[in-house]
C-alpha positions in Angstrom: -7.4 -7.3 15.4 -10.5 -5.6 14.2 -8.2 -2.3 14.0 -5.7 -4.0 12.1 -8.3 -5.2 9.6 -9.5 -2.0 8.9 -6.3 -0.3 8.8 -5.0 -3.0 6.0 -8.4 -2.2 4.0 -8.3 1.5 4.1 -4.9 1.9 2.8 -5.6 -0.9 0.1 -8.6 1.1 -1.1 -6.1 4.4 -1.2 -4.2 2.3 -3.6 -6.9 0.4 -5.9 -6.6 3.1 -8.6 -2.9 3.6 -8.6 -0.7 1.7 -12.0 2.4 2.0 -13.0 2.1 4.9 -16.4 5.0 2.7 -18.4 4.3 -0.6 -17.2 0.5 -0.5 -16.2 1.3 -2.8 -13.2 -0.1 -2.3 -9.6 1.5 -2.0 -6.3 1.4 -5.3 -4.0 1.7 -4.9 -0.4 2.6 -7.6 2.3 1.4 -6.6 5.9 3.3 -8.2 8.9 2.5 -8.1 12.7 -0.3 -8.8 14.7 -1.5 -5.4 15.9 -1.2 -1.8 14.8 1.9 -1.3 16.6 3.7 -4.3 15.3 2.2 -3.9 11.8 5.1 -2.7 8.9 4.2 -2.9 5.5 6.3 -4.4 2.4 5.8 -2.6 -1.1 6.5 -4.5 -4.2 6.5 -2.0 -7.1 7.9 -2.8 -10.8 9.6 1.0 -10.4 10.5 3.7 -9.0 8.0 5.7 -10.4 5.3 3.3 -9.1 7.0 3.6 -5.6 6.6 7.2 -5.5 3.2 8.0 -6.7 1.7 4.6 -4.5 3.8 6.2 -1.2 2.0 9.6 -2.3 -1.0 8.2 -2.4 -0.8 6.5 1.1 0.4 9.4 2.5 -3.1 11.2 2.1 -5.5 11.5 4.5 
């Protein structure tokens, strides 16, 4: 559990700076499963454009 804990956090933080440049909203994400191999991840975006700079930004190490 402690994994999947930190996992959630680390890519939260990734995304804590990252808005929407028309609509100046943030990504929400919903986490489902009990451990790192069950865990999928839900993004709500108002766009797009959100969508793809918010998947960029996860995507970095």
């Amino acid at each position: 559990m402690q994994q999947l804990d930190e996992f959630k956090r680390r890519t939260l933080r990734k995304l804590e700076d990252v808005r929407c440049p028309v609509h100046h909203k943030a990504p929400r994400l919903d986490f489902r499963g009990r451990t790192l191999r069950e865990v999928s991840i839900q993004m709500k975006t108002c766009c797009d454009r959100l969508a793809e700079l918010a998947n960029r930004k996860i995507a970095e190490t």
